[in-house]
C-alpha positions in Angstrom: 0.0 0.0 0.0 1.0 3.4 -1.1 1.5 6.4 1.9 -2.0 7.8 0.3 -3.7 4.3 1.0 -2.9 4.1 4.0 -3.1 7.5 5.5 -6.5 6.9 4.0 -7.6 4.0 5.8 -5.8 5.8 9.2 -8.5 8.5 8.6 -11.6 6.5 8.2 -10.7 3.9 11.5 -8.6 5.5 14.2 -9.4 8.4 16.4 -8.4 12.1 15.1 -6.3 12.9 17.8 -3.6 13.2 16.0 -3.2 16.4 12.6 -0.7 13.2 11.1 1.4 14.2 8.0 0.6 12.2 5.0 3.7 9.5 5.7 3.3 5.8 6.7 6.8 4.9 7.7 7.6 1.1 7.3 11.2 0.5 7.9 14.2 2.5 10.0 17.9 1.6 10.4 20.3 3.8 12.7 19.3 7.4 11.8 17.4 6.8 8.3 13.5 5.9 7.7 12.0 4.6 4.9 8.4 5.8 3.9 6.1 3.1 2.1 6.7 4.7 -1.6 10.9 4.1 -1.2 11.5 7.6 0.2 14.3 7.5 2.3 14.8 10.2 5.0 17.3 11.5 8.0 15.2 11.1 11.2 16.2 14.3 13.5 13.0 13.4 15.6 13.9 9.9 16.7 9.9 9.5 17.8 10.4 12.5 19.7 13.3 11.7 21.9 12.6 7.9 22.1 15.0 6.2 19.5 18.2 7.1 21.2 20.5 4.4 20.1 18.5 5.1 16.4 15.9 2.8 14.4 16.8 -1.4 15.0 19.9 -1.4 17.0 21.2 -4.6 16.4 22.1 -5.4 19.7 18.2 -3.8 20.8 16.3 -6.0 18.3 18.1 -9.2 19.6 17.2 -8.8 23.1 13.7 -8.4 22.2 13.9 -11.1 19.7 15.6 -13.6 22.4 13.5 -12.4 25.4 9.9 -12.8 22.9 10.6 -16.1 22.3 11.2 -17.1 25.9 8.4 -15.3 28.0 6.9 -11.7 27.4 4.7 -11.2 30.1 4.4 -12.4 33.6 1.9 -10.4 36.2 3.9 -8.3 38.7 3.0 -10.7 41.5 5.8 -12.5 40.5 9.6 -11.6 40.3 10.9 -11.3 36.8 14.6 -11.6 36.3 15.1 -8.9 33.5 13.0 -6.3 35.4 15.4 -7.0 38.6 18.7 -6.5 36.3 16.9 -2.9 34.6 16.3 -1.6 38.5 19.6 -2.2 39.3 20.7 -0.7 36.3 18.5 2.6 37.0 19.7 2.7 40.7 23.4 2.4 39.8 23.4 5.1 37.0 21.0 7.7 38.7 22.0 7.2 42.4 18.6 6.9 43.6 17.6 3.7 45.8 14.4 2.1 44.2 12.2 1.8 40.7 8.9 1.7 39.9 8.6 0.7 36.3 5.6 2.0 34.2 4.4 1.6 30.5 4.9 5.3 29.8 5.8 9.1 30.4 2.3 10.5 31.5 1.7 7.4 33.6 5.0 7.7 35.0 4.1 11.1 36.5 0.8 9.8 37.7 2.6 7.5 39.8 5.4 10.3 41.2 2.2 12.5 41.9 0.8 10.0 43.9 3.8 8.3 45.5 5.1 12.0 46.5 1.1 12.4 48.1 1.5 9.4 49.6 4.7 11.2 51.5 3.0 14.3 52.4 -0.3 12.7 53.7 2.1 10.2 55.8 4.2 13.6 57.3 0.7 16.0 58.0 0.8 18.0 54.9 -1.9 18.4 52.0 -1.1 17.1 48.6 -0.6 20.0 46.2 1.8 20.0 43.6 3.2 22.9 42.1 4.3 23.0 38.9 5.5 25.6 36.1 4.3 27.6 33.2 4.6 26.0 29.7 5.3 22.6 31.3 4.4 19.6 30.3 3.9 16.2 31.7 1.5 14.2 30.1 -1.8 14.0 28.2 -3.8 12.0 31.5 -6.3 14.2 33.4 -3.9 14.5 36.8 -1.0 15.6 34.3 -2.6 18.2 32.3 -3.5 20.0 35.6 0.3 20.5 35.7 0.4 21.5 32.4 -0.5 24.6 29.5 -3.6 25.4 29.7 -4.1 24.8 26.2 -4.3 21.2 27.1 -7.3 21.6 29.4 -9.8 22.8 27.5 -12.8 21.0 26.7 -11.8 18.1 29.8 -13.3 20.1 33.0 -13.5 19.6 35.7 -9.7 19.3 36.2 -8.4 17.6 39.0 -7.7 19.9 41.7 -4.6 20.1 44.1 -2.5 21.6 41.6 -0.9 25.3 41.3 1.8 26.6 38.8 4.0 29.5 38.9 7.0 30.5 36.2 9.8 28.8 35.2 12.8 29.7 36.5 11.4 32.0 38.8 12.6 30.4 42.7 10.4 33.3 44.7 7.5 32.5 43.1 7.6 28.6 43.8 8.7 30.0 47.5 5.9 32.2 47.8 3.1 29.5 45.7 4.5 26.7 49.0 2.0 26.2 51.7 1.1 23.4 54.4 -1.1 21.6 51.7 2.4 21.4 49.6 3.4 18.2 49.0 5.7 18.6 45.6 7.5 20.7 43.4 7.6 19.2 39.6 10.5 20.2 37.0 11.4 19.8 33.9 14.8 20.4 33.5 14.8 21.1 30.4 11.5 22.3 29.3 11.0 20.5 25.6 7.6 21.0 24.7 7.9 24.4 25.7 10.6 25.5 23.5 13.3 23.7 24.5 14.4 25.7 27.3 16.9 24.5 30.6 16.3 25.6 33.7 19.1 28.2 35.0 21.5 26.2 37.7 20.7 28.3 40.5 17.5 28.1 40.4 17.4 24.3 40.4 20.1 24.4 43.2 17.5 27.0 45.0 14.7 24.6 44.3 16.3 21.8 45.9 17.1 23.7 49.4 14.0 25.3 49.4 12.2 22.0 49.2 14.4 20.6 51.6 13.9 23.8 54.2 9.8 23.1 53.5 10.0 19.6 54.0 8.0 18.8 50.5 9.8 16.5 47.7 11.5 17.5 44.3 10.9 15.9 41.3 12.1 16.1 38.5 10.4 15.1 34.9 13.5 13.7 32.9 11.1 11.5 30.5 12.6 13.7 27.2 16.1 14.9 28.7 16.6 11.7 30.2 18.8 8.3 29.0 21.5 10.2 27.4 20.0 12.8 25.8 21.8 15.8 26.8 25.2 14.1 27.0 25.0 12.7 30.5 22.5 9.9 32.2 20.4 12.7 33.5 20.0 16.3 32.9 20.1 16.5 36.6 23.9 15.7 36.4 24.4 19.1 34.6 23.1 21.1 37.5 24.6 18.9 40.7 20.8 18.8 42.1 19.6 15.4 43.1 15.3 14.8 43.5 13.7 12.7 45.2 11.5 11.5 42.8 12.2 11.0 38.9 10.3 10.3 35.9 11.8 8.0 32.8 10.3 6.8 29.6 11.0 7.9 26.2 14.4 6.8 25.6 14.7 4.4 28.1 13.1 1.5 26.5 14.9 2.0 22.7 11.6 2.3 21.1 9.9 -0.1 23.4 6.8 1.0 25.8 8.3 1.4 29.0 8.8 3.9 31.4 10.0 4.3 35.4 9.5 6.3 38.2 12.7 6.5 40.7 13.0 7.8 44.0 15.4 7.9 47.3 14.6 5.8 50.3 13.3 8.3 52.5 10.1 8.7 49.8 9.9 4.8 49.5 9.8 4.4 53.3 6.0 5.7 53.0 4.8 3.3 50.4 3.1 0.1 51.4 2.2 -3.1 49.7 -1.3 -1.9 47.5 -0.3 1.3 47.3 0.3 1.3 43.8 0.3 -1.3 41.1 0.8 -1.9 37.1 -0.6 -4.7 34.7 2.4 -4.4 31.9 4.5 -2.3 33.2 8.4 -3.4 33.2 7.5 -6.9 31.8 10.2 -8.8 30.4 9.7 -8.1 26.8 10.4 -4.5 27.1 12.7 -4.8 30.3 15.1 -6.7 28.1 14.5 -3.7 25.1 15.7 -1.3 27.8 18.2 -2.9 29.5 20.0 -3.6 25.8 19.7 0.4 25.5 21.4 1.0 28.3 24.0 -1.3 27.7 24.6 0.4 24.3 25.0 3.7 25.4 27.0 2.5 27.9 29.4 0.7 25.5 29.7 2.8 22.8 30.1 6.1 25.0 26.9 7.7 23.9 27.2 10.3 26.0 30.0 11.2 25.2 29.2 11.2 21.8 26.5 13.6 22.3 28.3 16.3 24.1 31.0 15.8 21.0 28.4 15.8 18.3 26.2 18.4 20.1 29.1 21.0 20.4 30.1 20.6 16.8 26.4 20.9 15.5 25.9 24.3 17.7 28.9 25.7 16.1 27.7 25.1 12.7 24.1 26.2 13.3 25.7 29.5 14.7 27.3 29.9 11.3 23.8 29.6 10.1 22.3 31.7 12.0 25.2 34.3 11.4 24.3 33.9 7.7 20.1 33.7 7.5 17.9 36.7 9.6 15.3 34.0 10.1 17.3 32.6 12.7 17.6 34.2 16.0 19.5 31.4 18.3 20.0 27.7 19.4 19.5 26.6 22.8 19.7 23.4 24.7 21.7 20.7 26.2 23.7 17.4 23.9 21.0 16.3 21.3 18.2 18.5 22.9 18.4 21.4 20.7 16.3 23.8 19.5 16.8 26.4 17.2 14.5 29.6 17.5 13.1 31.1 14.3 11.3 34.7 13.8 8.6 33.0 12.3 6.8 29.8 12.8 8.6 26.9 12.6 6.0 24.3 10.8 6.3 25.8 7.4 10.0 25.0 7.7 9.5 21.2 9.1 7.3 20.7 6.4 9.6 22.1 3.7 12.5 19.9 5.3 10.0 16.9 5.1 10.2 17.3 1.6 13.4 17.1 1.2 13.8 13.7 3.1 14.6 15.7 6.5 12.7 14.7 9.7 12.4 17.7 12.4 9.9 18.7 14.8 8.3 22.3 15.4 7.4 23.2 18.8 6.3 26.4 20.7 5.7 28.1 17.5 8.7 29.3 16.3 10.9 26.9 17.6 12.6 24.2 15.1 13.3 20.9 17.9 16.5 18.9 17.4 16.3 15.3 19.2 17.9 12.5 16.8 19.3 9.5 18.1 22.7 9.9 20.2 24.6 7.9 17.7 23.5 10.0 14.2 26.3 10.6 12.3 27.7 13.9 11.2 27.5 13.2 7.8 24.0 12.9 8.0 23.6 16.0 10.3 25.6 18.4 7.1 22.5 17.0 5.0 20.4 18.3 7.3 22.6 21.6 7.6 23.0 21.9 3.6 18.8 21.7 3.6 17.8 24.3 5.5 20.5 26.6 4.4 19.2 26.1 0.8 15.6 26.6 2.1 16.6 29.8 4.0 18.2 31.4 0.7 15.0 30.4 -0.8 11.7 33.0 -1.0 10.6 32.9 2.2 8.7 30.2 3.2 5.3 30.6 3.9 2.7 28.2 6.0 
């Protein structure tokens, strides 16, 4: 079937959530896609931060290959070897003490918004969460109450017990803190909001201030997280430990799984029933993730990113140098984006047609999040694209 067919059938049988472009992609390898009319393209997008080790890592596709044809799925009232090794894994290269694995991002913040109430309820506070402007957390009821507005419309009444201030702004979190305070909720890097880090200080402030209130820090590291800014955790840039922490994205290699981490002194108030999960951290995708932990580990892909990342700011800054569309890039390792004057989309979609996958996000700003092992000769394609569509007539959406 042709991309027309079956962006055709998509239309008539699933649900419109999603505006998709007309692409059905049916085949990936390392940092290139394959559409189903032959059209090959450089993935920049890597499902939006998931594919970290790229499309079909050899070593990814065995594990799940070796692990599907033992057992996939056992319930959690049983102990399952691979999800034992992937929480040692997580505690060793996080240096928090326990895991709670989960099927997803959004679900993953569910279970740190409950875990950290859990906490407060157990030590005589409330359960409010703060949280910041243009954050976002998820696409569940309890996690858009910590997001943009623009995500609650039309799903009233939202879930109460939730208040957000702005980002980056450490007297207004002080000021927003009361005895029904149970959590303070971070991005670190703030992707769907334009790709913006948080400033050191004021994650440093965070953490002292939550520590002087006796309320719990955590941080959202489902997009920054695995790699992805060329450490473990984006965390590791700014010295700042939480006590909670959301994973999924990346973590799994392209598999469904996510994880929510925290220190002992949270996990000292949860008791058996407390919480619970059907497929969550089941050995088919507990093997996918603990094969994409190995590889980063073994082929130094964080290290990789930091290299890669500094080489592709410097070029884009020659870029922007050159085209007055282009105001700045911001961002940590392969979390980059590159604010535009104008709306970004008109540009994804021009680089679409020229075999480039990209992302726009926040309006104007084009996102950056390929796998961590991309090569730089595929990144120069990308580069040699959008400077021949910046010399063009302006584009237009």
């Amino acid at each position: 079937m042709t991309n027309q067919d079956l962006y055709t059938k998509d239309r008539e049988n699933y649900l419109p959530t999603f505006n998709r472009f007309p692409l059905a992609f049916i085949k990936g390898k390392g940092s290139r896609l394959w559409d189903a009319d032959g059209k090959e393209y450089i993935d920049l997008l890597a499902g939006i931060a998931v594919n970290n080790v790229g499309h079909c890592h050899p070593k990814v596709v065995k594990a799940i290959q070796e692990q599907a044809a033992q057992l996939m799925h056992i319930s959690n009232f049983f102990v399952s070897p691979q999800q034992v090794a992937l929480s040692e894994l997580l505690v060793k290269i996080s240096g928090l003490d326990r895991v709670f694995l989960t099927n997803s991002g959004a679900e993953s913040v569910e279970g740190a918004i409950k875990i950290a109430r859990r906490y407060a309820h157990k030590h005589g506070k409330g359960g409010k969460v703060i949280s910041m402007h243009n954050s976002f957390h998820g696409r569940t009821l309890a996690t858009i109450a910590t997001g943009q507005e623009k995500y609650q419309q039309g799903f009233g009444p939202i879930p109460t017990g939730f208040a957000q201030v702005p980002f980056n702004d450490l007297a207004a979190v002080e000021a927003a803190i009361d005895n029904e305070t149970a959590a303070v909720i971070v991005e670190p890097i703030q992707g769907e909001g334009g790709v913006v880090p948080a400033e050191k200080a004021y994650l440093q402030g965070l953490r002292k201030l939550c520590d002087e209130k006796g309320i719990l820090l955590i941080f959202d590291e489902i997009q920054c997280g695995i790699g992805r800014t060329g450490k473990w955790f984006a965390k590791d840039h700014f010295g700042v430990q939480p006590d909670i922490m959301t994973l999924a994205k990346g973590l799994g290699g392209g598999a469904p799984i996510g994880a929510v981490l925290c220190n002992e002194k949270v996990a000292s108030a949860i008791e058996f029933g407390d919480h619970g999960t059907t497929f969550g951290g089941n050995p088919l995708v507990a093997a996918s993730a603990i094969a994409t932990i190995e590889v980063i580990n073994e082929e130094q892909l964080c290290k990789r990113a930091s290299e890669t990342s500094e080489w592709l700011q410097g070029k884009l800054a020659e870029l922007i140098a050159k085209h007055e569309e282009l105001e700045s890039v911001r961002g940590l390792g392969l979390m980059l984006g590159v604010k535009m004057k104008s709306e970004a989309k008109p540009y994804v979609l021009r680089l679409l047609e020229e075999g480039i996958v990209a992302n726009a996000t926040a309006g104007n700003i084009l996102r950056l999040v390929p796998a961590l092992n991309i090569s730089r000769e595929e990144l120069n394609i990308f580069l040699e694209k959008l400077d021949e569509i910046l010399t063009e007539t302006p584009v237009s959406a």
